[in-house]
C-alpha positions as CSV (number, residue, x, y, z in Angstrom):
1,X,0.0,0.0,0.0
2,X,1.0,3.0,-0.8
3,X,2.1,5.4,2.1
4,X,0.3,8.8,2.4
5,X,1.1,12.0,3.7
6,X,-1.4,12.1,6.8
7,X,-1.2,15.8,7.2
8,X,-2.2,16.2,3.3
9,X,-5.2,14.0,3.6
10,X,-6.2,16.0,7.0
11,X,-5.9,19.4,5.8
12,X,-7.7,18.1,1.7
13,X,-10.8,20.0,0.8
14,X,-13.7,17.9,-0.8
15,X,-12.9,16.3,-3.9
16,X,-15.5,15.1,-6.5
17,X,-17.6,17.7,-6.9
18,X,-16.0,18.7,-10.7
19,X,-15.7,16.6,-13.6
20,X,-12.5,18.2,-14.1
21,X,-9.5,18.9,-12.3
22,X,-5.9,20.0,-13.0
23,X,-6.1,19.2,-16.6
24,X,-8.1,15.8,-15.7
25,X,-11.6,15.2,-17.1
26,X,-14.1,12.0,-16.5
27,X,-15.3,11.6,-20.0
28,X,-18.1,9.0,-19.2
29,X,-20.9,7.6,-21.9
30,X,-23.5,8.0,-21.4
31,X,-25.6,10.5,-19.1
32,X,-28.6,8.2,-18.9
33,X,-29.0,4.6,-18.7
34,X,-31.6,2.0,-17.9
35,X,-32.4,0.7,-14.2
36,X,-31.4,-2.7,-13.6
37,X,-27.2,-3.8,-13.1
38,X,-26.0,-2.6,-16.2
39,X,-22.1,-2.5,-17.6
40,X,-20.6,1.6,-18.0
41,X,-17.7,2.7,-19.4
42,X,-15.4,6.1,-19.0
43,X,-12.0,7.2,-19.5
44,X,-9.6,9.8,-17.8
45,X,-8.7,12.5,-20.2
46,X,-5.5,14.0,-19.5
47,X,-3.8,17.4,-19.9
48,X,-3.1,16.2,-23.8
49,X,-6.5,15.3,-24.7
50,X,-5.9,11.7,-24.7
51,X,-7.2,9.1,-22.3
52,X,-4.7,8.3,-19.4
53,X,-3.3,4.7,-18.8
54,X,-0.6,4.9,-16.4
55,X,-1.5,5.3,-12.8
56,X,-0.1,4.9,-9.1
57,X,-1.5,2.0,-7.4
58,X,-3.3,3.5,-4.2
59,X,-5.0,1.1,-1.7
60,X,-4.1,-2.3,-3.9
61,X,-6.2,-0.4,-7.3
62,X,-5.1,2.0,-10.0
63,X,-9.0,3.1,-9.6
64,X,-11.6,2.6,-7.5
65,X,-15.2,3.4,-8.5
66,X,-17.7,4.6,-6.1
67,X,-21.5,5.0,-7.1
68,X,-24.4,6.0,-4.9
69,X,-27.8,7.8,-5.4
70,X,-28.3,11.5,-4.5
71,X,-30.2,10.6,-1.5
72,X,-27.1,8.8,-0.6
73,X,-28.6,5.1,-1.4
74,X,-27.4,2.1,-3.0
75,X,-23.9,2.9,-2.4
76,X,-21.1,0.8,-4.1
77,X,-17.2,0.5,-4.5
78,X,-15.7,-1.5,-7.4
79,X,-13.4,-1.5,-9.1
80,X,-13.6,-1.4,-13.6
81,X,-11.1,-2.9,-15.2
82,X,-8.8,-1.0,-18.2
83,X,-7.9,-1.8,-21.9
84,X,-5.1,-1.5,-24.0
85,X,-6.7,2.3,-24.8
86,X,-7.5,3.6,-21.6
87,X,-10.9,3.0,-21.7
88,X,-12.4,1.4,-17.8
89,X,-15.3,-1.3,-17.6
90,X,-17.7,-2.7,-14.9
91,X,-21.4,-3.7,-14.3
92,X,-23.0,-1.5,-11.5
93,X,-26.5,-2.0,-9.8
94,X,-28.8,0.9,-10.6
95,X,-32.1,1.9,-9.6
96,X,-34.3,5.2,-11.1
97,X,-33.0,8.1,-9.8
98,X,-29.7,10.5,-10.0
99,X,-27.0,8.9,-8.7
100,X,-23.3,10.1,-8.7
101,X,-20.3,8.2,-10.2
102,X,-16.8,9.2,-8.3
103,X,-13.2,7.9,-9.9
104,X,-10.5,8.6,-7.1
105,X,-7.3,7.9,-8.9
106,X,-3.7,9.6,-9.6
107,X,-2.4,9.6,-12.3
108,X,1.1,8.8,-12.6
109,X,2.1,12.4,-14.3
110,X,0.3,14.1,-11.3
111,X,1.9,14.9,-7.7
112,X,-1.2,13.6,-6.5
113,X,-4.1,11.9,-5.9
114,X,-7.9,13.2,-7.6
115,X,-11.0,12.2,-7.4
116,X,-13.6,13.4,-10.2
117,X,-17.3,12.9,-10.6
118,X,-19.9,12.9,-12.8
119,X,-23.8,12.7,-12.2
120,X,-25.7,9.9,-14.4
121,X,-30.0,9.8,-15.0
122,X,-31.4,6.6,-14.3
123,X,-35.0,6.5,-16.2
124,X,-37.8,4.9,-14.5
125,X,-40.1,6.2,-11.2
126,X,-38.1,7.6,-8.4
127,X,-38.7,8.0,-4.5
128,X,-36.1,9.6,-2.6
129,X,-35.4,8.0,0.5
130,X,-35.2,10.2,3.7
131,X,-30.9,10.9,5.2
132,X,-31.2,8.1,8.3
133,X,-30.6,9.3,11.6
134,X,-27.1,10.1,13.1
135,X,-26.6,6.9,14.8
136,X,-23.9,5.1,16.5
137,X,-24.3,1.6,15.6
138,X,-25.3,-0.2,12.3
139,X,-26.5,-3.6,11.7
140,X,-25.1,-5.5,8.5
141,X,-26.8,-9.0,8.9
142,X,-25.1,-11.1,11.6
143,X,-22.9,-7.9,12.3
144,X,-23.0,-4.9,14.2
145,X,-20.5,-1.7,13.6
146,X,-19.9,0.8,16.2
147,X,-18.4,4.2,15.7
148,X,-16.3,6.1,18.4
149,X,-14.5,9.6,17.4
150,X,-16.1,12.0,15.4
151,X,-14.7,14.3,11.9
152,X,-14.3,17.4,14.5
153,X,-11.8,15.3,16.3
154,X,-9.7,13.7,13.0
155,X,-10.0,10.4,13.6
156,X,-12.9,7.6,13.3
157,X,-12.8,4.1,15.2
158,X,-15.1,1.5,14.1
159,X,-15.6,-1.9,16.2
160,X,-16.9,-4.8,14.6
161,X,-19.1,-7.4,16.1
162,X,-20.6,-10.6,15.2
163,X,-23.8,-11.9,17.4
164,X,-22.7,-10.2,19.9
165,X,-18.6,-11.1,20.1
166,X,-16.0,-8.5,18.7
167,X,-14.2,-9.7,15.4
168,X,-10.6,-10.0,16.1
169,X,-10.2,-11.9,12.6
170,X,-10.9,-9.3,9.9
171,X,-9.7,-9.9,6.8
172,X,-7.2,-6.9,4.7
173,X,-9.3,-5.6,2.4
174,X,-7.4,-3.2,-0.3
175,X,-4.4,-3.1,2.2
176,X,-6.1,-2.5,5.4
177,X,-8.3,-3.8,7.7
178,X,-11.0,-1.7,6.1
179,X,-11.9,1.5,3.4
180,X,-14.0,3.9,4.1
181,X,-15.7,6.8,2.3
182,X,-17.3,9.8,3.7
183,X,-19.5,11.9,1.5
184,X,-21.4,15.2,2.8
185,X,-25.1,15.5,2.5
186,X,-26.3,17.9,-0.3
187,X,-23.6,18.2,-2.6
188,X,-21.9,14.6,-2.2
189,X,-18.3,16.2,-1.5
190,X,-16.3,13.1,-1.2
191,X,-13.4,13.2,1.9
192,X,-10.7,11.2,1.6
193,X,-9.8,9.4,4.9
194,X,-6.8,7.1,5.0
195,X,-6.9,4.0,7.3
196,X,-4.4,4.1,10.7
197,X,-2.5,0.9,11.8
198,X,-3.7,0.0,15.0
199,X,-3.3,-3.0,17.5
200,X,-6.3,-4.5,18.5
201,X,-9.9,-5.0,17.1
202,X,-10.7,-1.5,16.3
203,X,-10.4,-0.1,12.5
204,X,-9.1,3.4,12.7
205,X,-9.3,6.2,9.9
206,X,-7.5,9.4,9.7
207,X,-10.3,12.0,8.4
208,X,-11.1,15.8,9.2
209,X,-13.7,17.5,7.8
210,X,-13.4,20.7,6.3
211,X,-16.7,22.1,6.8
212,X,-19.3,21.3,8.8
213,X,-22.3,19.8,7.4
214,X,-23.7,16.2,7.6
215,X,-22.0,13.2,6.2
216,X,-22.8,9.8,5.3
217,X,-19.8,7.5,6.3
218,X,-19.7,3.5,4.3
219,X,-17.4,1.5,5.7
220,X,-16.1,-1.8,4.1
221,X,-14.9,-4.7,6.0
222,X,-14.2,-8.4,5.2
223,X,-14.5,-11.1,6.9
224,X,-15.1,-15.2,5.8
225,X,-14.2,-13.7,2.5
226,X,-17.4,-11.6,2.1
227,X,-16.9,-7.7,1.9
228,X,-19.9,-5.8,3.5
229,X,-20.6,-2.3,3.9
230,X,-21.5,-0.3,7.0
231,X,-23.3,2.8,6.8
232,X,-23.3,5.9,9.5
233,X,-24.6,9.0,9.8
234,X,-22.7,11.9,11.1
235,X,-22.6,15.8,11.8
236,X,-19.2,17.6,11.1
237,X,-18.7,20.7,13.7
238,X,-18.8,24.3,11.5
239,X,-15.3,25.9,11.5
């Protein structure tokens, strides 16, 4: 894994809210598409005009794909896979609604890392679903997650429990014990947090909001080979 600059990722503002960004574009195709899992496609434009195909590995990927509604639903993390061109593919689950699609990536001619997004019409009926409470604690089947620190404080400790017993076996997932991404309610700013090594059960992230504002936090864990995803949540203190 790739070793980050804590300070950097403390002090970042809110990425994904352009489709372009120091010379970087998200060129995706198509604006709407169908409900249903369905495969999309995109490239990353460079500063030439040409689509970009080398990149840093960050977190095990050259790319990783996050999708979720504008009422912060159906949230997913994958990961496409590139040709020969620079063009990326992957099948994504997709309900009617407008959703955003985030690429956080660096490209191997930039001093850092980016993360662009795009917004994509699903056709069909839509129902926005209401934010869920701030809450401590989520259930993921068999599992419950609970959250200590707060994004005031810089740092975010999740405890993973399974009927009732902590998990002291999680499996790495993309080079830590688990990824997490925290996107602010309203205009879907995406935070970069970057996971802490810790002893002990807890997963710890580094991650300090910039504003305040509410945030919805997904956290990914694996464990018996199955990756699942916690969702939170939480108010940022105003500055």
């Amino acid at each position: 894994m790739k070793t980050h600059d804590m300070t950097h990722h403390a002090a970042a503002q809110l990425g994904g809210l352009a489709v372009s960004e120091s010379g970087y574009t998200l060129e995706f195709d198509g604006a709407i598409l169908p409900a249903g899992t369905q495969p999309v496609s995109f490239r990353i434009i460079g500063p030439d005009g040409r689509p970009v195909t080398d990149f840093v590995t960050e977190h095990e990927k050259e790319l990783h794909l996050i999708v979720v509604r504008r009422d912060t639903t159906g949230f997913q993390h994958v990961h496409p896979v590139m040709d020969a061109e620079g063009t990326w593919r992957v099948d994504v689950r997709l309900e009617p609604g407008a959703w955003r699609f985030f690429a956080d990536i660096h490209p191997a001619a930039h001093h850092g890392s980016l993360t662009l997004g795009v917004d994509v019409s699903v056709a069909g009926p839509y129902e926005p679903e209401a934010i869920p409470a701030e809450r401590r604690e989520a259930r993921v089947g068999a599992y419950t997650v609970t959250l200590d620190g707060g994004l005031a404080h810089g740092e975010l400790a999740f405890t993973v429990r399974k009927d009732g017993e902590t998990v002291t076996d999680l499996q790495p997932y993309l080079g830590a014990h688990g990824h997490l991404v925290a996107l602010r309610v309203g205009d879907l700013g995406y935070l970069h947090v970057h996971p802490e090594e810790r002893t002990g059960p807890e997963v710890a992230f580094a991650a300090h909001a910039p504003a305040g504002g509410l945030y919805r936090l997904y956290l990914d864990f694996q464990h018996d080979d199955v990756v699942r995803t916690a969702e939170f949540t939480m108010r940022a203190a105003h500055r």
